[in-house]
N, C-alpha and C positions, 0 to 999 in steps of 0.2 A: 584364382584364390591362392594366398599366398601360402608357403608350405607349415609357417602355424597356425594361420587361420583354417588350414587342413585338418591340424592337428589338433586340434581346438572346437572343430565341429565335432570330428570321428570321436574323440572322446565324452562329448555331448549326448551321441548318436549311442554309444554304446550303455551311458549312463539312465537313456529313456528306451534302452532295447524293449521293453516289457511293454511299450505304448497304450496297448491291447487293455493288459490287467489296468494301468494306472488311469486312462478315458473313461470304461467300462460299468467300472465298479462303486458303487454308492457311498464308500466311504464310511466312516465310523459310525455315522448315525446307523447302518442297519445293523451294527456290531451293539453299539449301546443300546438305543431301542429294544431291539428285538430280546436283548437279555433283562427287561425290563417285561418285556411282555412274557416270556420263554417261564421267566425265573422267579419276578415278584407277585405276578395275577395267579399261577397255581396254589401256591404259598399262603396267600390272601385268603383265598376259598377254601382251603383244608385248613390253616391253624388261625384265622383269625387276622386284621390289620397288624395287631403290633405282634406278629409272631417271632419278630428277630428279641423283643423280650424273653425268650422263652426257649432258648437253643438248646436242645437235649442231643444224643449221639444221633440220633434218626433222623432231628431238622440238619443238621449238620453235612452229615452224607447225604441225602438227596438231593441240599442247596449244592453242594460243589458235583457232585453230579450230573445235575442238569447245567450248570452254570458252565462247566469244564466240555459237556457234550458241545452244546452250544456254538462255544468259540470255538471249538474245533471242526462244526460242520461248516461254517461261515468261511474258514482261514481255506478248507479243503476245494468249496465252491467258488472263492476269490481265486485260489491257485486251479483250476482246472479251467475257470472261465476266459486266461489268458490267450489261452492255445483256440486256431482258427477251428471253425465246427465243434468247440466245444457243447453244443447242445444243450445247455444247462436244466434247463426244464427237465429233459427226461430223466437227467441225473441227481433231481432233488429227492422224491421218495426215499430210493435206494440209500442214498448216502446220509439223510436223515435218520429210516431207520436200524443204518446198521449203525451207525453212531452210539444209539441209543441201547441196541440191543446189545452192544458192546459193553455198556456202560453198566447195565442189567446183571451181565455176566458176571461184570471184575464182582460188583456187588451182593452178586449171590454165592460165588464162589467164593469168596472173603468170608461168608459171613454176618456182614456188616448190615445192622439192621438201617431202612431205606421205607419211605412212602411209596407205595404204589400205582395211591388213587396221582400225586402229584409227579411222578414220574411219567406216567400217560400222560395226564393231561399237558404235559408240558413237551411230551412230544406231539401232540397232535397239535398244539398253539406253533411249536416249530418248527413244524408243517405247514401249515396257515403263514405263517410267517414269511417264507421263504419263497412260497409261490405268488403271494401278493405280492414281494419287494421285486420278483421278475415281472410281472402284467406289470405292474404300476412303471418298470424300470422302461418298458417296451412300448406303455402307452404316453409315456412323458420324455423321455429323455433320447431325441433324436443326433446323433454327434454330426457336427459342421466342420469340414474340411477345409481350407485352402488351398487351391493347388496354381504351383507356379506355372509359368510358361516353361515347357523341356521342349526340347529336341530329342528323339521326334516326340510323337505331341503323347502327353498320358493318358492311359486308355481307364482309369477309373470314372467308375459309372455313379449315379447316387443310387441308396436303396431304402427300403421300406425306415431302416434304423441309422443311416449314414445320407447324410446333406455333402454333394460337389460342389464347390464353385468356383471357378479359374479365374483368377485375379489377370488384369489387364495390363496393372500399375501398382507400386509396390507399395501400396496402403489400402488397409484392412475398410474402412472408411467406416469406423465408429460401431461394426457388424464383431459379435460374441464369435470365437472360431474355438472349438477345442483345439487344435493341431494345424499348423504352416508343414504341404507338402513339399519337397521341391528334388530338385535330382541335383546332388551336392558334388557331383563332381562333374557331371556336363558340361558340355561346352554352351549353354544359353546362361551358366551362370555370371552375369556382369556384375561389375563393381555397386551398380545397384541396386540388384537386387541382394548381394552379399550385404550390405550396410542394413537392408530390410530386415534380411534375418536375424541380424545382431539384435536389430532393436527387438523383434520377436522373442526371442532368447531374454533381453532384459525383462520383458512384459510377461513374464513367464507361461510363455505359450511354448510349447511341445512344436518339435522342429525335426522332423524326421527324413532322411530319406527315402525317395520314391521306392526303390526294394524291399525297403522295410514294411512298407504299410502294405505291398500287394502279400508279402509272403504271410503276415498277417490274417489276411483276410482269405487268403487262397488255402493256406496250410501247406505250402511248396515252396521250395526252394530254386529256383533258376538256374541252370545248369549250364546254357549254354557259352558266357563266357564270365568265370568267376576267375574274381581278381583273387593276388595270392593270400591278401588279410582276409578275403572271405573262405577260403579253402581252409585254413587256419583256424577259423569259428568252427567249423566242422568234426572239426577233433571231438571224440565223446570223452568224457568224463574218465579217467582210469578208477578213479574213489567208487564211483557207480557201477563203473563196470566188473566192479571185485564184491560189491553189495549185491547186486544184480543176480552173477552167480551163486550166490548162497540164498536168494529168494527164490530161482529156478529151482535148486533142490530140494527145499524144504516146501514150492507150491505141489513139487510132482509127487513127493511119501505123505503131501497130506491127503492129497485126491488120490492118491494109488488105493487105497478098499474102497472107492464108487466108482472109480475107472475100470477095476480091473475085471469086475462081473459083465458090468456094457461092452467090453472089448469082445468078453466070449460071447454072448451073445449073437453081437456084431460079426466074428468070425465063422458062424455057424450060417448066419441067414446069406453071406457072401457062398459058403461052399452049396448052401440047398438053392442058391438061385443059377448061378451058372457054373460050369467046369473049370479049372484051376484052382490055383493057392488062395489063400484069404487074404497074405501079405502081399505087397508090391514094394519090390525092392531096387533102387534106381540111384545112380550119380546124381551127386546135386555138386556146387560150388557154396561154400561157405565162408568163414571166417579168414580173411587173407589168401583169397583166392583158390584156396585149396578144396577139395573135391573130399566128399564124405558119401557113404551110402545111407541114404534115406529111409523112413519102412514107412508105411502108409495103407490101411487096408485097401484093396483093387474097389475099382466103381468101374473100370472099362475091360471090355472085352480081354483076356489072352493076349488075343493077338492086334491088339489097339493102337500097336507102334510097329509092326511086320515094314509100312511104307515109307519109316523113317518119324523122328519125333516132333509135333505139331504140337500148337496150345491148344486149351480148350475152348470150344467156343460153342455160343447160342445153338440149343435143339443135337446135339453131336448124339453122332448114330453109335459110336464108341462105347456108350455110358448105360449100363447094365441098368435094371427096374431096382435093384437094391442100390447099384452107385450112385441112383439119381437122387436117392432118400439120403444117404449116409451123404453125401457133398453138400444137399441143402442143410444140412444139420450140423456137418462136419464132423461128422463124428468119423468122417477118413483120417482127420488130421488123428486122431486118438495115439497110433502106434509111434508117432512122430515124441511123444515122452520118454523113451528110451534113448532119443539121440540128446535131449535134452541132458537127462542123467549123465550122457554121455560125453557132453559139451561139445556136441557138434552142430546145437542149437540153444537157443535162447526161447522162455514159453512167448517172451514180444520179441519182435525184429524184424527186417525185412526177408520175404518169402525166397527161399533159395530156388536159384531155377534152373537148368540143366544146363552142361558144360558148352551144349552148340547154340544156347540160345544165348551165352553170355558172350559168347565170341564173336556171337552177330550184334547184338546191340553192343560191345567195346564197338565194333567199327562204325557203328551207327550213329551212334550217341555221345559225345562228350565225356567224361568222368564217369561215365557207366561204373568202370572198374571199382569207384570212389565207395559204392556203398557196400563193399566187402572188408568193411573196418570193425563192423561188429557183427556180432552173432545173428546168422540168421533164424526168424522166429516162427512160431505155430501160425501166430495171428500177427498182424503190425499197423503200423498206420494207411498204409496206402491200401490195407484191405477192410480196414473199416470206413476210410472214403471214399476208396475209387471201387473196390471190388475186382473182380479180375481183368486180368491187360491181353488182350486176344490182338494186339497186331504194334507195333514199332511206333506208333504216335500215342495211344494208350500208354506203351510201355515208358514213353517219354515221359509222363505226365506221373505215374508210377514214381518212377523213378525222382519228378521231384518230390514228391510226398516221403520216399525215401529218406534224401538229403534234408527234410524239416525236420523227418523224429530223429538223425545222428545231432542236427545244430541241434534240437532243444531236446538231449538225452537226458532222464531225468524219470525219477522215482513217478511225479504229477502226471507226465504224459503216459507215463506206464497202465498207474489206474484210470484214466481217460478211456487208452485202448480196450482196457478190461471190460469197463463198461460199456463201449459202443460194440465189444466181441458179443458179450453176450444178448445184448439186443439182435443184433443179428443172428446171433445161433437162435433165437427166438422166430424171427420172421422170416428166415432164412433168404435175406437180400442180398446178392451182389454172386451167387451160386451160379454155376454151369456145369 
């Protein structure tokens, strides 16, 4: 491939980075529909057919109300559903009805007089709404891939909601494909299968690279040999990461009077279950390699690191009858909001780990060192996907979930995380 037709893909490549969102997503119709069903059948049943005759302050405010909730639950479930394991289903209630309860609030606290009976009912229709456009999205709309020949051979699989099919010869032969995979800078790419893709690219078929779709569909980033314009994607956000820090401080003095009574609590049933302090206070590596002390209420023994320091892992003899509760619940991480105040953490990011485990995995691992560019967090992505890393191939594996939330830094993935934290502080999955 010649060095503009390089150039001329990569910029393609980067124009359809979102692949996910833009395949995925139902498009306008469940935007306009749904605000037809949402906005004009409650409306109908409280003031009558021709109720827009008839617009007093009350129809007014409720119509933009419910109309304004709406678009904004849609826009938030389009942007969340881009990201790999976004889960949407579980996040439809939730972000439905804080939507609305939001919308309740501005309207109560304003003042501003508002229907009731049509405010309900038009969040329970956008409720209905939203879970029917996923079954209906799940039982009809299975996506069709293409995939070229690569060296070595691509290891994507089909699933329940994604169709493979490895093309032999470089025509589609009259067969619907949302997306042409192929590996765009390989050595299997010949002149014609380049000329293919062009035409693909004319036929406005979605042309991705191989990387692109697994980290996709993985939520991982590939670590082991990343070229320099990919190192470069990795960069987070500075704009965010100055938003960021003023969302951490203002999340930790909003939750500091229902944090702060569970803490005691929590420190009182540490000191009546076994002997020692209630805090556990320890080196971590943080933000730019640098080393902060952490606090965290104790779940193991005293004397839990006497033999030198280990992870944790399945059944450990270490982890006290209270640790074992306070880990699956998390409520150890709790004391870890003072380092946040403190800016030696982030409430999302990746999980900071001890100074002899970073200098094993540097030698271990590739770019290890890479994910010490942002603040490490309470909670993060690779602990709502993977759960804990108990030995150097886990850790691997971590570690690219890592490198996906620095490439896709961002406000969306933040409340993502939020919401898969607190599922799991609910079920308490992914605990040792």
């Amino acid at each position: 491939m010649s060095l503009r037709e390089d150039a001329d893909m990569g910029r393609y490549e980067r124009r359809h980075s979102r692949w996910y969102e833009i395949l995925l997503l139902s498009g306008p119709f469940q935007l306009l529909a749904g605000l037809c069903v949402a906005l004009v059948v409650p409306a109908v049943w409280a003031w009558g057919g021709a109720f827009w005759q008839h617009l007093d302050t009350v129809r007014v405010n409720t119509l933009w109300a419910v109309g304004l909730s709406f678009i904004v639950i849609v826009l938030v479930l389009r942007r969340l559903a881009r990201f790999s394991g976004g889960g949407i289903m579980a996040h439809i209630a939730p972000i439905v009805t804080g939507v609305f309860l939001l919308a309740f609030a501005i309207l109560f606290f304003n003042r501003s007089g508002y229907s009731r009976p049509v405010l309900l009912s038009a969040y329970v229709l956008s409720l209905l709404w939203c879970y029917a456009g996923y079954f209906v999205g799940r039982r009809y709309r299975r996506l069709k891939f293409a995939v070229l020949p690569m060296d070595p051979p691509c290891t994507l699989q089909s699933a329940p909601n994604l169709e493979i099919r490895h093309l032999t010869r470089p025509d589609l032969e009259g067969v619907r494909y949302d997306a042409v995979v192929a590996d765009l800078r390989g050595s299997s790419m010949t002149p014609e299968w380049e000329r293919f893709l062009a035409q693909c690219i004319l036929a406005h078929i979605p042309v991705f690279h191989i990387r692109q779709v697994m980290e996709g569909l993985t939520g991982r980033v590939r670590i082991d040999h990343l070229a320099e314009n990919e190192v470069g994607t990795l960069l987070p956000s500075p704009l965010y990461a100055v938003c960021k820090r003023l969302i951490d401080i203002l999340g930790v003095l909003v939750v500091a009077p229902v944090v702060l009574p569970l803490m005691l609590f929590t420190a009182i049933a540490i000191r009546m279950d076994s002997p020692g302090p209630a805090l556990f206070v320890q080196n971590r590596v943080g933000l730019g390699n640098r080393d902060f002390r952490i606090y965290k209420f104790r779940s193991m023994r005293v004397d839990a690191e006497a033999d030198g320091a280990r992870l944790a892992s399945d059944g450990d003899d270490r982890i006290t009858r209270v640790g074992a509760f306070i880990r699956k619940t998390r409520l150890d991480e709790l004391p870890q909001l003072w380092n946040v105040l403190k800016g030696d953490m982030s409430l999302i990011g990746p999980r900071p780990e001890q100074r002899v485990f970073v200098d094993q995995f540097d030698a271990e691992i590739p770019f290890y060192i890479y994910r010490h560019v942002v603040r490490p967090g309470i909670t993060g992505w690779a602990q709502v996907m993977q759960g804990y890393a108990g030995d150097a191939d886990a850790t691997r594996v971590k570690i690219q979930h890592d490198f996906y939330y620095i490439k896709h830094f961002s406000l969306w993935l933040d409340i993502l995380i939020v919401f898969k934290t607190v599922r799991i502080v609910l079920t308490g999955w992914g605990a040792r």
